[in-house]
C-alpha positions, 0 to 999 in steps of 0.5 A: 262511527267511521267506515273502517269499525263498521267493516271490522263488526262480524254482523250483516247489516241487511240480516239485522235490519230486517230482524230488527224491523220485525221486532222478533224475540228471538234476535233479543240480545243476539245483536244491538242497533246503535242509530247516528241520528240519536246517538242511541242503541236499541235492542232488535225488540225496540218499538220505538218508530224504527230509524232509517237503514243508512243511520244503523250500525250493528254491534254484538253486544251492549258494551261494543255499541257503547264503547263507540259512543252510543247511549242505551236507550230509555224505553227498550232497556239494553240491560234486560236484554238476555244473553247467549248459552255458552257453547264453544271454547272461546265463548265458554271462556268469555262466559267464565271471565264474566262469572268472576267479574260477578262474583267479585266485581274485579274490586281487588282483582286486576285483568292481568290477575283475572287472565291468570285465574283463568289459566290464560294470559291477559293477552288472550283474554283480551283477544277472547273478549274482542272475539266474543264481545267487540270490546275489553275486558275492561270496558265490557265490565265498565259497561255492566256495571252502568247498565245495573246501575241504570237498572237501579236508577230505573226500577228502585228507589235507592240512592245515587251512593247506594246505586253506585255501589250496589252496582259495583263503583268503588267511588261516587266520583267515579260512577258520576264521571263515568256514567255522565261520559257515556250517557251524556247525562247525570243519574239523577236526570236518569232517574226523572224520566221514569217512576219508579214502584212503590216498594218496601224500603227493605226490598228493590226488584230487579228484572233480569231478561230471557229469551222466549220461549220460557218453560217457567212452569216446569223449572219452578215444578223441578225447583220446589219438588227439591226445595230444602225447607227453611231454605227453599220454598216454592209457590204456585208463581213465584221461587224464594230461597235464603241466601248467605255471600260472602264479600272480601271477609264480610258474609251477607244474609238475606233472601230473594223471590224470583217470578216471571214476567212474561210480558216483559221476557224477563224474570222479576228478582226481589232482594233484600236491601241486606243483600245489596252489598253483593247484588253482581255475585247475586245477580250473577247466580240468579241467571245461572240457577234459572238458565237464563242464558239459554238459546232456546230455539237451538235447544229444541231443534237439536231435542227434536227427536225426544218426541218418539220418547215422549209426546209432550218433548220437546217442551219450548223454553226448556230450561237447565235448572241450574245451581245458586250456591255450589257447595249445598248443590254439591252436598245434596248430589252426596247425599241424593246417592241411591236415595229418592229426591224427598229423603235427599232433601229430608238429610239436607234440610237437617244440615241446614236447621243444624249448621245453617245461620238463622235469617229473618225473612217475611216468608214463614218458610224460610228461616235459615241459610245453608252453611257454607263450607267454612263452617263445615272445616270447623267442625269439631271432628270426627265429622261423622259425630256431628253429621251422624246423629242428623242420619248422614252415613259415615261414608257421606259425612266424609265426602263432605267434608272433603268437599268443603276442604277442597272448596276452601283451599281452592284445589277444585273450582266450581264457580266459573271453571277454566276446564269443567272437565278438569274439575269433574276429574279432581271431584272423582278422586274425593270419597264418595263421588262416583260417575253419577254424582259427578256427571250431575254436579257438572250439569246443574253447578258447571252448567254443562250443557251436554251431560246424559245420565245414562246410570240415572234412573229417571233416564233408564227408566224414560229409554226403557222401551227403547232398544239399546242401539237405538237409544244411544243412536238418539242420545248423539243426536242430542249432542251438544245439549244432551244435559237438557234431554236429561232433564226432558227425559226426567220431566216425561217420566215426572209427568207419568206421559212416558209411551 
């Protein structure tokens, strides 16, 4: 490294190296140490015997400490290191860039193609990664691309050729030139220096890392009290769901199981080997639907005042529960309308047994996916007639369909928006969607953090003590991350430990 990139990188040197002495969780992720003496970069958790301060250079991502030579290293695994909540212009349109390179792998999409999908130059979108990332657009994708296939070669049994394309490589020459380049090593050496489990060869596990604390109790108890049966199921430890993804013009069905592993601050994901054709996308929405990006301890000190709500709020490790497939989560808002959550879910799991593909999964409970908005369109209509006789309003059947015909011809955008709020706009000129039912949509499948449901029930319930001026004063104080005050407020009321 030479003197001149180290003063380019926004970090303090001396902060860093004393949060990384420290092994501190809550540094995990927000800054990378490259070590001269090594050639190898750690995240701040890291328990290898520390390095000396004058062979340390702080990078703010993993593909910045790689872009300028450094090899991740074998025992901390820079790829579970867990991400940041977006937040700001900039770091909101970082975030949305790197959902499209998930959902698609840029295998058919060029930097200049990603900038215009944006609704920004390729230019700015190179300044925005530098900004966010220390890197390109280019080489940040390059890198997640390596440290998934690290991930593979670490955790499964997979194949060189199925690591690289699972992880995204179009060629097995180009994934063996690239990663012997930045590694210094073949994959195949990578994989002698650890053991991987023995595993179903129908399933790979995969560990996805988070930031502690981690409220895993309260997001699995939100996710099964609306699970749709034969697509969700939830046990006391663990979330399962079927999952159909769509790939160029191939559809992939399978399932997933996702548990936590404390001790490793990380989320263990089991995937069916169906599914690896698409493992980014899925990856991808497995982060968004578990908040894993979430800064935790920036949430609970913004939500301190909830406790005059409620004394078991704040919870630590409060997450977002967030959405997997758009479309079905977007369904389910219609239909949730005035109704209660299990009548909801009762409408929505008749979809799903009616429209929906059967799957095989090793789970009695899971049977089918949800049917993707393709095959609502093709309905032979009126569309009340098919959606009627499962108990869907003629009103709510026509919400849906206009749902999925703007899904399809892409007038809205629900998977990673240039402007959530333009989006919120377009869903409040479909029939049907209402302010509530928008406002919901914007906080679990957009993902924004600062949504209050003031009309929601659960919320007016949760504030009913309160006089008017007083709730709103405490509601501004919860800004910018009043979507997870929604969920603290309904998960109070839930809970029955309202004062």
């Amino acid at each position: 490294m030479t003197s001149k990139a180290k003063e380019n990188l926004p970090l303090d040197h001396d902060a860093c190296y004393a949060a990384m002495q420290s092994h501190d969780a809550r540094f995990d992720g927000r800054f990378f140490c490259g070590v001269s003496s090594t050639g190898i970069y750690c995240r701040p958790v890291c328990r290898v015997k520390g390095p000396k301060k004058q062979n340390c250079t702080f990078f703010p991502s993993a593909a910045a400490a790689e872009a300028a030579g450094f090899r991740p290293c074998l025992r901390c695994r820079p790829e579970l290191a867990p991400g940041l909540a977006p937040a700001d212009a900039v770091t909101r349109l970082a975030r949305n860039a790197v959902r499209r390179m998930e959902e698609d792998g840029l295998s058919d999409t060029t930097i200049s193609e990603l900038g215009s999908a944006l609704g920004i130059s390729d230019r700015h979108l190179r300044r925005v990664f530098a900004a966010e990332y220390g890197v390109s657009p280019v080489q940040y994708l390059q890198t997640r691309r390596l440290l998934l296939a690290k991930s593979l070669l670490a955790d499964t049994r997979l194949s060189i050729t199925e690591v690289a394309m699972s992880a995204g490589f179009g060629s097995i020459r180009r994934f063996n030139d690239l990663f012997s380049r930045r590694y210094r090593l073949a994959p195949s050496r990578l994989r002698l220096k650890g053991e991987a489990p023995d595993i179903d060869g129908d399933t790979i596990t995969l560990f996805l890392g988070y930031r502690p604390p981690y409220a895993w109790k309260e997001i699995l108890s939100f996710l099964a009290d609306r699970a749709l049966p034969g697509v969700e199921c939830a046990t006391a430890d663990a979330y399962r769901r079927t999952v159909s993804l769509r790939k160029g013009e191939k559809f992939f069905d399978g399932w997933i199981s996702v548990s936590n592993a404390p001790k490793r601050n990380a989320l263990s994901v089991m995937v069916s080997a169906s599914l690896l054709p698409v493992l980014p996308q899925l990856l991808g929405r497995v982060r968004q639907l578990f908040d894993l990006d979430c800064d935790p301890l920036a949430v609970q000190e913004t939500l301190a005042s909830l406790k005059t709500i409620s004394p078991i709020l704040p919870v630590p490790g409060m997450r977002l529960p967030g959405s997997f497939d758009p479309f079905e989560s977007c369904t389910r808002a219609i239909l949730g309308q005035q109704v209660t959550v299990k009548a909801a879910r009762t409408l929505a799991a008749r979809v799903a047994a009616a429209l929906g593909d059967k799957v095989a999964t090793p789970y009695p409970d899971l049977t089918s996916t949800f049917p993707l908005p393709e095959r609502i369109l093709a309905l032979e209509p009126p569309v009340e007639d098919r959606l009627g006789p499962l108990g869907i309003t003629g009103a709510r059947s026509r919400s849906i369909l206009a749902l999925a015909k703007a899904l399809v011809t892409g007038e809205i955008a629900l998977t990673s928006p240039t402007d959530p709020q333009l989006e919120m706009a377009k869903l409040l000129k479909l029939p049907g969607f209402g302010e509530w039912t928008v406002q919901y949509v914007a906080m679990r499948v957009l993902g924004w953090p600062d949504v209050l449901l003031t009309g929601d029930y659960g919320v007016k319930k949760a504030l009913s003590e309160l006089p008017r001026d007083e709730a709103l004063k405490l509601a501004e104080e919860w800004s910018p991350w009043r979507s997870y005050a929604t969920v603290s407020l309904w998960h109070a009321v839930a809970n029955g430990d309202k004062k």
